[in-house]
N, CA, C and O atoms as a GROMACS GRO file, in nm:
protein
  432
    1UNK      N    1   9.275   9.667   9.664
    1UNK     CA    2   9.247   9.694   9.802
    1UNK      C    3   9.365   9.656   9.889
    1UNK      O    4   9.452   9.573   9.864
    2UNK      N    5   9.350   9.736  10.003
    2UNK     CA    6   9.459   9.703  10.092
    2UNK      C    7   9.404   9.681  10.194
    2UNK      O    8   9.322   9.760  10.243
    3UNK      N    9   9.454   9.509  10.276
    3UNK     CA   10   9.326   9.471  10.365
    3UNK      C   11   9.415   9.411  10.446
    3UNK      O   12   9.347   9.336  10.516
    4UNK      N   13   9.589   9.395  10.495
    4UNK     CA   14   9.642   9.408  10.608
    4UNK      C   15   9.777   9.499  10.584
    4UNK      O   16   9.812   9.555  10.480
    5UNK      N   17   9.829   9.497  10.685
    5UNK     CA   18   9.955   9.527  10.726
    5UNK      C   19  10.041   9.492  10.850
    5UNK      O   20   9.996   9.434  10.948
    6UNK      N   21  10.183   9.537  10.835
    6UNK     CA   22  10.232   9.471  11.009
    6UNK      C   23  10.349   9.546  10.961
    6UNK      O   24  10.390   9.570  10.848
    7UNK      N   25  10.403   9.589  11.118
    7UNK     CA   26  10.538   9.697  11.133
    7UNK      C   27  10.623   9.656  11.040
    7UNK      O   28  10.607   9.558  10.967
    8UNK      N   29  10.719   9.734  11.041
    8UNK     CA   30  10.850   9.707  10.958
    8UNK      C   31  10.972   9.788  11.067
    8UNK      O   32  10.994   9.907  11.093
    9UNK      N   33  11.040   9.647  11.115
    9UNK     CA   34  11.065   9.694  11.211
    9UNK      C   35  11.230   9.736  11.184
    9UNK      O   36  11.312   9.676  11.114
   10UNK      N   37  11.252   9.879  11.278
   10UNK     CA   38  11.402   9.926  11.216
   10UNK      C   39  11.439   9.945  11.351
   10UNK      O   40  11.371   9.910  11.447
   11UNK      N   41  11.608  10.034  11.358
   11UNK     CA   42  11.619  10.122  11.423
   11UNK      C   43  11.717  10.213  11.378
   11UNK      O   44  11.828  10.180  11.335
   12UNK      N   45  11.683  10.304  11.386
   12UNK     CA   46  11.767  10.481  11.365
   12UNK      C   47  11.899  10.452  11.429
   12UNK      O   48  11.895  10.427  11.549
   13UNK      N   49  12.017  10.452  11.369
   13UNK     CA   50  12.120  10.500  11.450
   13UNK      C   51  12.162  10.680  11.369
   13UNK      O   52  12.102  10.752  11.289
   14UNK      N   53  12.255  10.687  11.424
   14UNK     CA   54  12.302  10.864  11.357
   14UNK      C   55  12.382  10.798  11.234
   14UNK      O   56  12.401  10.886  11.150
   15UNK      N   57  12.423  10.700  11.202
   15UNK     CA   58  12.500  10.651  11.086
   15UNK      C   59  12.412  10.565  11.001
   15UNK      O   60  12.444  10.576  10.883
   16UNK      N   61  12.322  10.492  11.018
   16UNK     CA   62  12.292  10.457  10.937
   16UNK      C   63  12.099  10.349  11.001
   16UNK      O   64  12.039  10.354  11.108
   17UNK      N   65  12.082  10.302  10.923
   17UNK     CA   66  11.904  10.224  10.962
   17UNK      C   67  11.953  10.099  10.967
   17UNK      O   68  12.032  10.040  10.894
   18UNK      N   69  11.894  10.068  11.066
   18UNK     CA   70  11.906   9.899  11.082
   18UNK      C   71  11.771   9.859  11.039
   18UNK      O   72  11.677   9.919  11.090
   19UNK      N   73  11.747   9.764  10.951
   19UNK     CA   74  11.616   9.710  10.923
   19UNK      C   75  11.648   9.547  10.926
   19UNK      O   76  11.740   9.478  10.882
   20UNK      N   77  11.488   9.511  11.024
   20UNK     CA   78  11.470   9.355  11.069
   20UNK      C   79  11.407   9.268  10.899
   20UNK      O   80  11.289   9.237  10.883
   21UNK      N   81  11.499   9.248  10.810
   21UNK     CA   82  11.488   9.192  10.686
   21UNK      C   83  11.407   9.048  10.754
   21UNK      O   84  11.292   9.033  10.712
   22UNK      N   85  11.431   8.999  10.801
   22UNK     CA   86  11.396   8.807  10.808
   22UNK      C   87  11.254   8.846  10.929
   22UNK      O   88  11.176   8.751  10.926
   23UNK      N   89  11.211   8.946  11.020
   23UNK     CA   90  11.112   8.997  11.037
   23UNK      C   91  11.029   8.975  10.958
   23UNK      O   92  10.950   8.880  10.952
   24UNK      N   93  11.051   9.123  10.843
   24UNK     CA   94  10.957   9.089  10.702
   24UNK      C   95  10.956   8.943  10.655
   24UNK      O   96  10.856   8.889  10.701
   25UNK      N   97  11.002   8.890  10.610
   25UNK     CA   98  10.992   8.772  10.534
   25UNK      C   99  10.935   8.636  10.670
   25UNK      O  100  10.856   8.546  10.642
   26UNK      N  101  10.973   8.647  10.752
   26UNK     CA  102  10.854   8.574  10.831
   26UNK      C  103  10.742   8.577  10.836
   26UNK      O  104  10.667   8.482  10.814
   27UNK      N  105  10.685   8.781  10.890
   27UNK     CA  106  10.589   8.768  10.894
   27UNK      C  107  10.530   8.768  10.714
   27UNK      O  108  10.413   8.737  10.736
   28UNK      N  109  10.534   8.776  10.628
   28UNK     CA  110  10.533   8.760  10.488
   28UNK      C  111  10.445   8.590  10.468
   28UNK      O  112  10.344   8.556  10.405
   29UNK      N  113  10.489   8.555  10.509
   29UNK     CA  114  10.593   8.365  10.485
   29UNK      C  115  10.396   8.379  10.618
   29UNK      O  116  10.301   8.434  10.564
   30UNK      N  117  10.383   8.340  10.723
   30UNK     CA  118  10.292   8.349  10.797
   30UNK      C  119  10.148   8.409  10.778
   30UNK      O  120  10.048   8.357  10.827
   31UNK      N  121  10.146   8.548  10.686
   31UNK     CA  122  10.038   8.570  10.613
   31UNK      C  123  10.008   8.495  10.476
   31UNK      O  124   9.900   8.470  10.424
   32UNK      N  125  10.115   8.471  10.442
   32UNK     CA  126  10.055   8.368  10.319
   32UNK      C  127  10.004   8.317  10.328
   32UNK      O  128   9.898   8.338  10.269
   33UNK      N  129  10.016   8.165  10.428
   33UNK     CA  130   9.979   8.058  10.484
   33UNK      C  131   9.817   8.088  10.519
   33UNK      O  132   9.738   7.996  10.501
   34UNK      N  133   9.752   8.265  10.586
   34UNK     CA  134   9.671   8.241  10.622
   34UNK      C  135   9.550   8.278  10.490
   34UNK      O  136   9.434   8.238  10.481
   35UNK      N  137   9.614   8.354  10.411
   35UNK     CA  138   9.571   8.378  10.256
   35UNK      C  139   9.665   8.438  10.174
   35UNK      O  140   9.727   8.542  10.198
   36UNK      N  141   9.676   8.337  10.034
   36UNK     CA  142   9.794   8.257  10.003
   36UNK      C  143   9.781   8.406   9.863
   36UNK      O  144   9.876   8.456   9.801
   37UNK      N  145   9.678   8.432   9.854
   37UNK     CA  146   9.671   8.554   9.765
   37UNK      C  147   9.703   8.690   9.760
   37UNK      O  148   9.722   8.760   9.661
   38UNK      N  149   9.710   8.732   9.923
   38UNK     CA  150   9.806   8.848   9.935
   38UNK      C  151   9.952   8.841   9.864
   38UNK      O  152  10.026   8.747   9.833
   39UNK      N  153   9.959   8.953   9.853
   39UNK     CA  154  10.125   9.045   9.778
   39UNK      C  155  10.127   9.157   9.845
   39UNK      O  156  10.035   9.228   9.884
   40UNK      N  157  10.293   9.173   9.859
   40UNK     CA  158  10.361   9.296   9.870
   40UNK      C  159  10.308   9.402   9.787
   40UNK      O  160  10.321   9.391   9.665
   41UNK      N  161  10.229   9.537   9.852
   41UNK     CA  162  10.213   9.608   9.725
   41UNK      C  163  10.300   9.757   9.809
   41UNK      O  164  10.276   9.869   9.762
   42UNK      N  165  10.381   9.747   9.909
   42UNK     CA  166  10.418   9.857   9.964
   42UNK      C  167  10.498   9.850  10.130
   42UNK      O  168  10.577   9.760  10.162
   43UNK      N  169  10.468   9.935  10.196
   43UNK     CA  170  10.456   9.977  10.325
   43UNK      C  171  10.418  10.132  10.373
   43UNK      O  172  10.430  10.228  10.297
   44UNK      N  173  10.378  10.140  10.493
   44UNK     CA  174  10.408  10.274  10.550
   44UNK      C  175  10.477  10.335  10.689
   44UNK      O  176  10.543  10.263  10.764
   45UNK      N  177  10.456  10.458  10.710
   45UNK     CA  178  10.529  10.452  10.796
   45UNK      C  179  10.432  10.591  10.890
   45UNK      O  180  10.313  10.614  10.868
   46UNK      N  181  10.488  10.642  10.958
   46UNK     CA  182  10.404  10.755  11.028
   46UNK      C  183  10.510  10.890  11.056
   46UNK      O  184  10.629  10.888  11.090
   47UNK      N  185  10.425  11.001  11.029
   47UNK     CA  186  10.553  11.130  11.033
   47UNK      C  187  10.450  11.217  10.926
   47UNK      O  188  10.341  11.182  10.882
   48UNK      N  189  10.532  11.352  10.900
   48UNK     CA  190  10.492  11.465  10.841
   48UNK      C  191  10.583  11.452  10.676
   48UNK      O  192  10.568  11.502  10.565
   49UNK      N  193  10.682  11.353  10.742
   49UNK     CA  194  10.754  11.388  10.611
   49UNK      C  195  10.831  11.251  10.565
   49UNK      O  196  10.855  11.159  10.643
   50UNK      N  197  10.869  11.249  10.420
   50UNK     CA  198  10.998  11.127  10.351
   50UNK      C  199  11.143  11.186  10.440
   50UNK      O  200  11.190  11.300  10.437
   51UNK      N  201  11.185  11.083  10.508
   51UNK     CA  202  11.342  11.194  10.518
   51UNK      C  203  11.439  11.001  10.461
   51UNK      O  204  11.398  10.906  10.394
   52UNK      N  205  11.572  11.026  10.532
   52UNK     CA  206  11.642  10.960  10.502
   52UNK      C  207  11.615  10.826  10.548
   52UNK      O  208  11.673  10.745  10.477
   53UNK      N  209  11.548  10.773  10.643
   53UNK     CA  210  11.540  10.642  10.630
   53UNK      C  211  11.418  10.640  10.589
   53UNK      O  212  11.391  10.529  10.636
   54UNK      N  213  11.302  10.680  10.527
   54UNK     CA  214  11.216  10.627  10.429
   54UNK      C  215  11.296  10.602  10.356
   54UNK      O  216  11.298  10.479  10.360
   55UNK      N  217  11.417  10.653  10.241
   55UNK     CA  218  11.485  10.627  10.137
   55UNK      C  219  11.520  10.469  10.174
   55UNK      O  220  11.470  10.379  10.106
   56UNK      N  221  11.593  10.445  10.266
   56UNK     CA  222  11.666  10.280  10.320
   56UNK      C  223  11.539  10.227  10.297
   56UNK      O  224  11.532  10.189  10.180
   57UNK      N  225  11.427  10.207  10.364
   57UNK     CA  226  11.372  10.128  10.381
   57UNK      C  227  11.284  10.072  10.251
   57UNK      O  228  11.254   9.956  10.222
   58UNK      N  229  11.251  10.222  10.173
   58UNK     CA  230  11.171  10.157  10.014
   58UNK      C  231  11.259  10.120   9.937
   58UNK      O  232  11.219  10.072   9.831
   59UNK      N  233  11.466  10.130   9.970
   59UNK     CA  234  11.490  10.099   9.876
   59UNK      C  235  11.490   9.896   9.885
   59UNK      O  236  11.514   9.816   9.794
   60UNK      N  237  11.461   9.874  10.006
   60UNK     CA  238  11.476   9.768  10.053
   60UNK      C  239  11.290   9.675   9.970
   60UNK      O  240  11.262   9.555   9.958
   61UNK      N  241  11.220   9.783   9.938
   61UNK     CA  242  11.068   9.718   9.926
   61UNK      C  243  11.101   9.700   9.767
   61UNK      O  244  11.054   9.618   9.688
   62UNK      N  245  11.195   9.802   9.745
   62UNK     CA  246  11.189   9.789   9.573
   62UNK      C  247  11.286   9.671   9.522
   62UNK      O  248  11.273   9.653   9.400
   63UNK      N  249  11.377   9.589   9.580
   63UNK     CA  250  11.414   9.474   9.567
   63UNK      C  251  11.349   9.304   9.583
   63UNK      O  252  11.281   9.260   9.676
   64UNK      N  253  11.381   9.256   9.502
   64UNK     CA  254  11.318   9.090   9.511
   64UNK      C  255  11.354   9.012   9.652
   64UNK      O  256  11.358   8.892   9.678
   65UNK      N  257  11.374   9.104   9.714
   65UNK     CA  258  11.380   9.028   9.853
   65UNK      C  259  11.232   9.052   9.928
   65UNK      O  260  11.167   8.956   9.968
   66UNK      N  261  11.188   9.192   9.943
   66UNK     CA  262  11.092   9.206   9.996
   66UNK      C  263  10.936   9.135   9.944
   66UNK      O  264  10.825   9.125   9.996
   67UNK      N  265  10.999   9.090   9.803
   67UNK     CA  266  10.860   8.990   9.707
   67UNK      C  267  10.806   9.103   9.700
   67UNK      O  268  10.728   9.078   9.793
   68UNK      N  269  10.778   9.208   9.671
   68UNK     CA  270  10.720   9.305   9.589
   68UNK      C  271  10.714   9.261   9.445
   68UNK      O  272  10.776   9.155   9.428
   69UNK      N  273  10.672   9.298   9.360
   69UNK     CA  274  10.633   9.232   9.225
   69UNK      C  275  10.591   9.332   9.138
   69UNK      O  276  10.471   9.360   9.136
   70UNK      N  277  10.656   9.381   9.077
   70UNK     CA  278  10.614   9.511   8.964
   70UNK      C  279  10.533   9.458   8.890
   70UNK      O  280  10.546   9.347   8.838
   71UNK      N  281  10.431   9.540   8.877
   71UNK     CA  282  10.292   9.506   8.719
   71UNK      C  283  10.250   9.664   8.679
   71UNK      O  284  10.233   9.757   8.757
   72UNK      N  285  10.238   9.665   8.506
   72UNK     CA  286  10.182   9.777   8.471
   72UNK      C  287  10.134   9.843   8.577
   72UNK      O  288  10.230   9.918   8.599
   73UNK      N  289  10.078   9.862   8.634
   73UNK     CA  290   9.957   9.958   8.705
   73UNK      C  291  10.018  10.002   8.779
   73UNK      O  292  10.008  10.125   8.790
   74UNK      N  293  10.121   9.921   8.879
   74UNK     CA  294  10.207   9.946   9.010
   74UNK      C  295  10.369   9.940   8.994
   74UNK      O  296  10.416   9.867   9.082
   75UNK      N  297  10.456   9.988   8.918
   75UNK     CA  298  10.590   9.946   8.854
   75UNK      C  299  10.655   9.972   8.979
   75UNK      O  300  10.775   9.943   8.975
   76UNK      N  301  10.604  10.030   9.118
   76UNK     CA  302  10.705  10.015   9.233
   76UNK      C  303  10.606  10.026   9.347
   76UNK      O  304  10.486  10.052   9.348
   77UNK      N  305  10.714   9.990   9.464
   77UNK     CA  306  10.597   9.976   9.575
   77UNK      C  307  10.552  10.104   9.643
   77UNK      O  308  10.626  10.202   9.649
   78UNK      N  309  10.434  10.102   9.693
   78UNK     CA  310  10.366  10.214   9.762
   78UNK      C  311  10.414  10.290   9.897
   78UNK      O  312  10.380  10.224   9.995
   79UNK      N  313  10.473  10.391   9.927
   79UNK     CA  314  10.495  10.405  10.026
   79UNK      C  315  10.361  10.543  10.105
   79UNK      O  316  10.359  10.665  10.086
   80UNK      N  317  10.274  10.465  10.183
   80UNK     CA  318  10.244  10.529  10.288
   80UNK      C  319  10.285  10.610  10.404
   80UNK      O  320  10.344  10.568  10.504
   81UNK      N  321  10.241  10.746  10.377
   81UNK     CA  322  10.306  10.846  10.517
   81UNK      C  323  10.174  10.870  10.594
   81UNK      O  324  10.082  10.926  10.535
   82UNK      N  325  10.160  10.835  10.705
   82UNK     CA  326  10.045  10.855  10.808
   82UNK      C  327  10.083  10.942  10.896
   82UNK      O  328  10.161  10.926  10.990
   83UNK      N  329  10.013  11.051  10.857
   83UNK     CA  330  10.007  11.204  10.996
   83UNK      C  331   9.892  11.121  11.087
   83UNK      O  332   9.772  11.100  11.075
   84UNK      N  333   9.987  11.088  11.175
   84UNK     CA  334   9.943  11.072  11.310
   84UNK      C  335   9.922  11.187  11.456
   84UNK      O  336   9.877  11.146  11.563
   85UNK      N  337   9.957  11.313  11.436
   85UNK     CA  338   9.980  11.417  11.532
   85UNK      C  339   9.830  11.434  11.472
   85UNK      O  340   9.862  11.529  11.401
   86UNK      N  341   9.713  11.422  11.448
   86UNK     CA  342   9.565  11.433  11.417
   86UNK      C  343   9.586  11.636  11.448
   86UNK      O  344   9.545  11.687  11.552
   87UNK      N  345   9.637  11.697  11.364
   87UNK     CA  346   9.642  11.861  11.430
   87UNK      C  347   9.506  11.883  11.347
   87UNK      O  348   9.427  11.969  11.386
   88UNK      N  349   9.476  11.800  11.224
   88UNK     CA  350   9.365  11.828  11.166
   88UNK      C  351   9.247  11.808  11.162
   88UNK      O  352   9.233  11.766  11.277
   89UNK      N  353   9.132  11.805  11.112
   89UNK     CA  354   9.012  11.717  11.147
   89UNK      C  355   9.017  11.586  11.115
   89UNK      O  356   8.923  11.525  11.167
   90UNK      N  357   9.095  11.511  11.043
   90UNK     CA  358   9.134  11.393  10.967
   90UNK      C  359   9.272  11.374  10.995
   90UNK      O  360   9.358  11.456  11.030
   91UNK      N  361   9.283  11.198  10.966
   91UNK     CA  362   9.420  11.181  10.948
   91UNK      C  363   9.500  11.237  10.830
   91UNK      O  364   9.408  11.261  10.751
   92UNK      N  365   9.569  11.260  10.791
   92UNK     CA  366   9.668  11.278  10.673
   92UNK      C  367   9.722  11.170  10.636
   92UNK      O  368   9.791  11.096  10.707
   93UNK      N  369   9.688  11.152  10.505
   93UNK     CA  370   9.732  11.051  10.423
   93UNK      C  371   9.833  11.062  10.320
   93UNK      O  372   9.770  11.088  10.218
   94UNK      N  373   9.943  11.057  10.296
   94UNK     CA  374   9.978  11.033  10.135
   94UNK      C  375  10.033  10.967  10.126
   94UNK      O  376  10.079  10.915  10.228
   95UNK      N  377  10.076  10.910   9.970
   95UNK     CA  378  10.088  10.815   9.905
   95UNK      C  379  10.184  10.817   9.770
   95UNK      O  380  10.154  10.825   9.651
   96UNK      N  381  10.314  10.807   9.837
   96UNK     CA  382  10.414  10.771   9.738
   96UNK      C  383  10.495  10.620   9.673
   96UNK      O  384  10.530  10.518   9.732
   97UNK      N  385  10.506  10.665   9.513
   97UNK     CA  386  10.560  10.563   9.464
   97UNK      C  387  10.676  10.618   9.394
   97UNK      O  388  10.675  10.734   9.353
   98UNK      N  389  10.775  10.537   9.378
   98UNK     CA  390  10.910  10.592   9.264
   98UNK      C  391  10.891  10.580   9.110
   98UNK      O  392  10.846  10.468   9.092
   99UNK      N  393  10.901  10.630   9.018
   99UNK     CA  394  10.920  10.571   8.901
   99UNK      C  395  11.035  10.648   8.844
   99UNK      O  396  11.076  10.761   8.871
  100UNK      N  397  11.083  10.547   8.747
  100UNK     CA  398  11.222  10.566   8.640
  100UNK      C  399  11.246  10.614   8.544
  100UNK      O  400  11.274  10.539   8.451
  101UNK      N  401  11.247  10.750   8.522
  101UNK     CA  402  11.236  10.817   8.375
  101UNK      C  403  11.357  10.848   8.313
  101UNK      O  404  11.463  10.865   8.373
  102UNK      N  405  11.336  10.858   8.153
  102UNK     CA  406  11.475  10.906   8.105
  102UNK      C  407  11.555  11.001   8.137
  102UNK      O  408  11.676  10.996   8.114
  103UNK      N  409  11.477  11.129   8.213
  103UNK     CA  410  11.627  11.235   8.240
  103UNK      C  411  11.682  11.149   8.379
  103UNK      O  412  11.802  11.150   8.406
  104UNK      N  413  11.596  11.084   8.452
  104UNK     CA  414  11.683  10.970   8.576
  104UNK      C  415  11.807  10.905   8.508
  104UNK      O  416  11.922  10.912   8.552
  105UNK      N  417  11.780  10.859   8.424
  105UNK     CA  418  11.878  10.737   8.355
  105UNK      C  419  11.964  10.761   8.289
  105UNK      O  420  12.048  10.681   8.248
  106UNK      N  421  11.955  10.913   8.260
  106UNK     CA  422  12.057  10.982   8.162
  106UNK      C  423  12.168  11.017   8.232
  106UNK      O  424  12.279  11.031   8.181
  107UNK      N  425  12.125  11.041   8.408
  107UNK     CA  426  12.222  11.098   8.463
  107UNK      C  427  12.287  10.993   8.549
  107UNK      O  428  12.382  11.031   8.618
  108UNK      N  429  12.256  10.882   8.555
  108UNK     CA  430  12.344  10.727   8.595
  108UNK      C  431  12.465  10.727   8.541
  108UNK      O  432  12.540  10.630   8.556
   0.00000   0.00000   0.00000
């Protein structure tokens, strides 16, 4: 189950994403404290689409900084896209994760 969340806070320049790293890990560090059993299992974000700074920012969730924690079930973190423009009867949800396969690794 997924039972909080809190921004991830950036900003867009035309060159490149600034992301508030010690943000995360505060507020991280502050939810623990209030239940010590939560984990990193992701983030999301809001839009129609993955573009280039989703890439920055999960590659930032998929490192031991963000305390994300790979296990069988979940080998990377979740990235949430929330259609927020409601054009539909529902929100729009999806739900991406990365994984590492051999034709990936072949071409490293």
């Amino acid at each position: 189950d997924i039972t909080d969340s809190f921004p991830v806070v950036h900003k867009d320049t035309d060159e490149t994403v600034l992301m508030d790293q010690d943000y995360h890990k505060q507020m991280l560090s502050l939810r623990q404290k209030v239940s010590p059993r939560e984990v990193v299992v992701g983030w999301f974000s809001t839009g129609l689409d993955i573009n280039a700074t989703s890439a920055v920012i999960h590659a930032f969730y998929c490192t031991k900084e963000s305390q994300f924690t790979a296990t069988a079930v979940l080998p990377g973190p979740v990235h949430l896209l929330v259609d927020t423009t409601l054009s539909g009867a529902t929100f729009g949800i999806k739900a991406f994760v990365n994984i590492r396969t051999a034709v990936a690794e072949s071409l490293l």
